[in-house]
Every structure is written in C-alpha cells, then in structure tokens.
matplotlib code that plots the C-alpha trace (Angstrom):
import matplotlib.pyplot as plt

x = [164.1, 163.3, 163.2, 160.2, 161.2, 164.2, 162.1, 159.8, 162.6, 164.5, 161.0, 160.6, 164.1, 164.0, 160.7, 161.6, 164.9, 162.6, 160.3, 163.2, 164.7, 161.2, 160.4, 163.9, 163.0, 159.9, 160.9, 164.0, 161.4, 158.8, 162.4, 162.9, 159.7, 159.6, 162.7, 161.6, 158.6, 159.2, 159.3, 157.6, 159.7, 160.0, 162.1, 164.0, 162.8, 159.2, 158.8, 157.1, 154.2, 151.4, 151.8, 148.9, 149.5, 146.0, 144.8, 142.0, 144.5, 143.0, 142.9, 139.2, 138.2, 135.2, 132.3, 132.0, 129.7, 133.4, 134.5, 131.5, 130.2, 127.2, 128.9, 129.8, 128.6, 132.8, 135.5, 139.1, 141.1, 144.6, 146.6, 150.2, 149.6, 151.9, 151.2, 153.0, 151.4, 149.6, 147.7, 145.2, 142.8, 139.8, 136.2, 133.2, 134.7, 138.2, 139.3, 139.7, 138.6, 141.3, 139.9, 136.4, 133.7, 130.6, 128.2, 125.4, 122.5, 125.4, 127.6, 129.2, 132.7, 135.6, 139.0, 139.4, 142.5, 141.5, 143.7, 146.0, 143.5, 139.8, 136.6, 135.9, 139.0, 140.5, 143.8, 145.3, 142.8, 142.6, 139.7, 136.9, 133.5, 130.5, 127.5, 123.9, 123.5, 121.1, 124.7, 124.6, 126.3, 128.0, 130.0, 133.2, 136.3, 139.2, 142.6, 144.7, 147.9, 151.0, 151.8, 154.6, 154.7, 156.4, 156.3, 154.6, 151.8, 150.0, 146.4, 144.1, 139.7, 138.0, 133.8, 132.9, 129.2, 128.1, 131.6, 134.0, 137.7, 140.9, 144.5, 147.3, 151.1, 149.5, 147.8, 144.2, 143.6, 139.7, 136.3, 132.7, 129.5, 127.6, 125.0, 121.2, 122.5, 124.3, 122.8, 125.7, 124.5, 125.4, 125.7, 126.7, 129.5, 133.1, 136.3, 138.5, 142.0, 143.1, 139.8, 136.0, 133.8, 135.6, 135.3, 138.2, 141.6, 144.6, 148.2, 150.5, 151.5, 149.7, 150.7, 150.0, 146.4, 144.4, 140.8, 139.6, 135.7, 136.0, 137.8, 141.5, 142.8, 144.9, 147.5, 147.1, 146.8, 150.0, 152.0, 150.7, 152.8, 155.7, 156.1, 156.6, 155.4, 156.9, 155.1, 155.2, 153.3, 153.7, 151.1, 147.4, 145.1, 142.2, 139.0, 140.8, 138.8, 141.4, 144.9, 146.9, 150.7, 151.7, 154.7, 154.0, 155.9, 154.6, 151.7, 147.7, 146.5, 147.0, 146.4, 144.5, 146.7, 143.6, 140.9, 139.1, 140.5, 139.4, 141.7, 142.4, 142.4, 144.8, 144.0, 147.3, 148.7, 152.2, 154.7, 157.6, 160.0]
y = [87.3, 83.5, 82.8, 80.9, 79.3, 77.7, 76.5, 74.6, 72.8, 71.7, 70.8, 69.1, 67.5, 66.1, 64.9, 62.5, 61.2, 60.4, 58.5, 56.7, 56.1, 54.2, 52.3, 50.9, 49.9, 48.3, 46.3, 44.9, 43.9, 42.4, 40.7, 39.0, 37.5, 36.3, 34.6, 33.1, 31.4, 27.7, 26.9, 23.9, 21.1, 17.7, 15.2, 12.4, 10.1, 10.8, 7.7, 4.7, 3.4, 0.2, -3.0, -5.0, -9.5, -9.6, -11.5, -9.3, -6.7, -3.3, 0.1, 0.9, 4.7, 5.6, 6.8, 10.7, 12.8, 14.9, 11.8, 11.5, 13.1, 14.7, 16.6, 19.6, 17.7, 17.6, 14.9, 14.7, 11.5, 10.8, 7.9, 6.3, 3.1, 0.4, -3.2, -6.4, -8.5, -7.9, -11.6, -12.0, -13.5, -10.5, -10.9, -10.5, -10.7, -10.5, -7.1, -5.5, -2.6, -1.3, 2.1, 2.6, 3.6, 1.0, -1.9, -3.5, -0.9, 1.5, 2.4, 5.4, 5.3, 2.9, 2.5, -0.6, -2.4, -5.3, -8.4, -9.0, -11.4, -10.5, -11.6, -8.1, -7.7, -4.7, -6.2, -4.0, -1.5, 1.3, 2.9, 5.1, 4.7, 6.4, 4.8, 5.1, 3.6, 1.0, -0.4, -1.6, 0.0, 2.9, 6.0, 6.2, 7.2, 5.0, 4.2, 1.2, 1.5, -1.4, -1.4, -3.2, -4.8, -2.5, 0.6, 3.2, 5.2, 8.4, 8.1, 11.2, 11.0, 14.0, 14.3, 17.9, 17.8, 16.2, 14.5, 11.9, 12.6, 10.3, 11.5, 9.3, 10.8, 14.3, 13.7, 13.9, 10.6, 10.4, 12.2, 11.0, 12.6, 10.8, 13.9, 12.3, 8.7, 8.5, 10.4, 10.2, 9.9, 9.5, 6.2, 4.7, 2.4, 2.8, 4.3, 1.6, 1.3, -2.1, -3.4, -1.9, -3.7, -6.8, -9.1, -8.4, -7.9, -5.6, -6.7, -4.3, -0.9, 2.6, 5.9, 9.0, 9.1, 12.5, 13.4, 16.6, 17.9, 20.2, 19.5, 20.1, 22.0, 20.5, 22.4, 21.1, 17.9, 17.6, 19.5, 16.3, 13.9, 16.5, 16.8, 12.8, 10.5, 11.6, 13.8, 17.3, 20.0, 23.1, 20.8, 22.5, 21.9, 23.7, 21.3, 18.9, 16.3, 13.5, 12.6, 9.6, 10.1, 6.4, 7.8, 6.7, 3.1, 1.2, 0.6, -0.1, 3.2, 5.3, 9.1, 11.4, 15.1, 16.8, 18.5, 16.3, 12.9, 10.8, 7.9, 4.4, 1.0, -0.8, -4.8, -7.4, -4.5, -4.3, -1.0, -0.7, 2.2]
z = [-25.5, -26.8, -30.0, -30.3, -33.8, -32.0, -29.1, -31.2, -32.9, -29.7, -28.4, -31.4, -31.5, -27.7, -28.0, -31.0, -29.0, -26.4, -28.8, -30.0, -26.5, -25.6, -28.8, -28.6, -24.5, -26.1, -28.7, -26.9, -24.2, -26.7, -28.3, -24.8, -24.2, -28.0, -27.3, -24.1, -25.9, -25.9, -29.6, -30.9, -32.9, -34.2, -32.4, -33.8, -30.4, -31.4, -33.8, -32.6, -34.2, -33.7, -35.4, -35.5, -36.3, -38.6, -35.3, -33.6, -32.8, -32.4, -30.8, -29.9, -29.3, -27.4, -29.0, -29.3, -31.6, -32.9, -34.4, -36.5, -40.0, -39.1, -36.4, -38.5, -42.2, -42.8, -41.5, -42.8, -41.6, -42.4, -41.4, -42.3, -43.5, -43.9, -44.5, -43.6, -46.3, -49.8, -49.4, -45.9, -44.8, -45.0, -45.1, -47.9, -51.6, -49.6, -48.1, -44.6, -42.8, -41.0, -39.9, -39.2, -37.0, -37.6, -36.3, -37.6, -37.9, -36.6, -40.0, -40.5, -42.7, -43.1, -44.4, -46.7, -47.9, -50.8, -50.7, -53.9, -55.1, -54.7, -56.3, -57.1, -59.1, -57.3, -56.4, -53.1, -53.8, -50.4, -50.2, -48.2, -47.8, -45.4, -45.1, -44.0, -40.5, -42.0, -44.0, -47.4, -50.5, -49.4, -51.2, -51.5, -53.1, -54.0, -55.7, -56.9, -57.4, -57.3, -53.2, -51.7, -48.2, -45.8, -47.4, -45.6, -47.8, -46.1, -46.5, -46.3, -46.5, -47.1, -46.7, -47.5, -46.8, -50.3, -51.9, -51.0, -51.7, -51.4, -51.5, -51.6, -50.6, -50.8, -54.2, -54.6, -56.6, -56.8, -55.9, -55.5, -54.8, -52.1, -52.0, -52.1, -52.1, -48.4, -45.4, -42.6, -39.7, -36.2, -34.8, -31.0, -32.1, -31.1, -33.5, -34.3, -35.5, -36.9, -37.7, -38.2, -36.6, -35.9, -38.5, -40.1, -39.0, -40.7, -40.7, -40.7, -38.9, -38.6, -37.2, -36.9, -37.2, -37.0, -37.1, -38.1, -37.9, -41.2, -44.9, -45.0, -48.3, -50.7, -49.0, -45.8, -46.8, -48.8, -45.8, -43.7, -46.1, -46.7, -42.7, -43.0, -40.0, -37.4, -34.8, -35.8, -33.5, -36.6, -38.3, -37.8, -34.8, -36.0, -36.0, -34.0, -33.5, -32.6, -32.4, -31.7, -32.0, -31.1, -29.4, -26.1, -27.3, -24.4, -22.2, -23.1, -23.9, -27.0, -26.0, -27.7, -28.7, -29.1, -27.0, -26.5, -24.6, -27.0, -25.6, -27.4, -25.5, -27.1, -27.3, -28.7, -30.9, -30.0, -29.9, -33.0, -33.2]

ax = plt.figure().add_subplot(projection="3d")
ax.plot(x, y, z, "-o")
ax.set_aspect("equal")
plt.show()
C-alpha cells in the first residue's frame, strides 16, 4: 500500500528540481542574448570638432518647429565653446551671436559672446537671450567670468516655460524670469551655428551641440560636462530635438544624431580634430 505522505514529498521534491532545472535553462538563455547586445561606448577617434575664422563661417540648420521654444514651452541647448580670440570685430555695443535662431521680425533666442572691451562694460561676458519675434530687449541669463583663448568651456541654456537659466561647466551660474515680459514664439528663420543672423561672426571652435525640447535637470546637465566633449551615446536622448556630433571631420554637411534629420550646411567652417 503507498504511503501517501511520502508521495507528496517526492512529488514535491521532483517538482522543485524541475523548477530549478528550467529557471537555470532560462536565465543562461536571457544571459546570452544580454551579452550579444551591442553595448554603446565612447571612442577615442570620435573627436573632431568645427572651427570657424570670424569671416562669415557658419553651419545653417533648416527651420523646424522642434528646434523652437514654443514647441513644448521648454528648450535646453548645450554647446562646447572654445574661442580663438578674447578681442573681435562683433556688432552693436561689440559682441557676437554665435548660436542662434533669428531674423529681423523673426527672433527667437541666441548665444552671445561680448568682446574684451565693450561699450556695455561686460568684458567676455557669454550669455542667452529669447526674444519676441518683433526683436528688441530680450530675457536672458548670463555670466562673466575671466576666459582664456582656447580653452574649451561647456555651455548649457535652459527655458522652462517662464525662466531663463545658464550653467557654465555643469554649474548653474544665473536665473531670470522672462514670464509676462517675452512671449517665444515661433518664427521661419534658420538655426545657426557660428553666427545668428549674419551680422556677426564667431571665432573659434564648437562641438558637440545638442538641442533638447524639454528642461534638463541639474543632474543631467552636469553629466553633459562630466562625460567631456567627446561623443558619448550613454548621454540621454529623451526630447531629442537635435544633435550635431562634428565627428564626421570632413565634407559639407553636419548630420543631425537625433530623430529628426535636422541636417547643417556647413559654409567656410573648416574640420579640427
């Protein structure tokens, strides 16, 4: 006669060696796949970047509605900034736009680098600013620190739907409110690296320029300038909006690394590495 206790327990007993038997089968399967997944990483070759002489040099970008405020009512830009020279020719009180999307009637936000000696007093001041379209005085946030020629300095703009923000090497340095006073808008004029709107010219080098349509954190935003300026793919690619590399180190175009194509024509700006 079977003794049903002892049935129950070699059940029991088989039944978790076959368990065991299968979860091993499964996780050295799941094991193989994870370590057939191509892993993403920097490389040392990936490190060219776009000088630009101060003589209408520039990368223009296409218009696109991703690249603009008023898209999602956020935009976070960084760039690696180095220039050549602390003394240029620029335009107004004595400063140049290197970064900005704007025309006449057509403004929407700019970079601006002020020469060592200004009218304004703001000796190598860097600086953002969005606008109405209309133009005039817009908002912005800034900082002024001593900058040598040649030295590369990560930039990072921040619109959040009411304040301007400027970090400098991972460091929020300034915050302005922009809310009621500046209504971004959308304009029709093209993204431009190296100058604004053409009537002033940056010289010097910039890399790694990204474009996102929401506000990074303060985290983020220091892991940009702690991941340095070469191309790093762990970085984050959500809001995406825009990304030129410069890694290509030849030929006319500057291709866009994000969704959305937003290629650069590149016009006398020459390839470093």
């Amino acid at each position: 006669m079977i003794n049903k206790n002892k049935l129950a327990v070699t059940i029991f007993f088989v039944a978790l060696l076959l368990f065991a038997f299968f979860m091993e089968l499964g996780f050295s399967s799941a094991a193989s796949k994870k370590k057939d997944k191509p892993i993403q990483t920097n490389s040392s070759n990936l490190n060219s970047w776009l000088y630009f002489d101060g003589d209408k040099d520039y990368v223009s970008v296409q218009d696109n509605k991703v690249l603009s405020v008023n898209n999602t009512g956020q935009l976070s830009i960084s760039v690696w900034f180095n220039p050549e020279t602390l003394s240029f020719k620029g335009e107004s009180s004595g400063y140049v736009n290197f970064l900005g999307k704007g025309k006449s009637g057509q403004h929407e936000y700019t970079f601006r680098f002020y020469n060592s000696s200004n009218s304004e007093k703001r000796p190598n001041r860097i600086s953002f600013y969005v606008f109405n379209l209309t133009g005039g005085y817009g908002t912005g946030s800034y900082f002024q620190d001593p900058i040598k020629a040649g030295e590369w300095v990560n930039i990072v703009a921040v619109v959040n739907g009411s304040d301007v923000s400027i970090f400098k090497n991972g460091v929020n340095r300034d915050n302005d409110t922009y809310y009621e006073i500046i209504n971004p808008e959308k304009g029709n004029a093209s993204l431009n690296f190296g100058t604004r709107d053409g009537n002033s010219y940056f010289n010097g080098s910039l890399d790694e320029i990204r474009i996102y349509n929401r506000t990074l954190s303060n985290w983020e935003i220091n892991h940009l300038y702690n991941s340095g300026k070469n191309r790093n793919n762990s970085l984050t690619r959500e809001g995406l909006a825009g990304y030129w590399s410069f890694d290509e180190n030849n030929g006319s175009i500057a291709h866009d690394l994000s969704p959305y194509n937003n290629y650069g024509n590149i016009y006398g700006a020459k390839w470093r590495a």
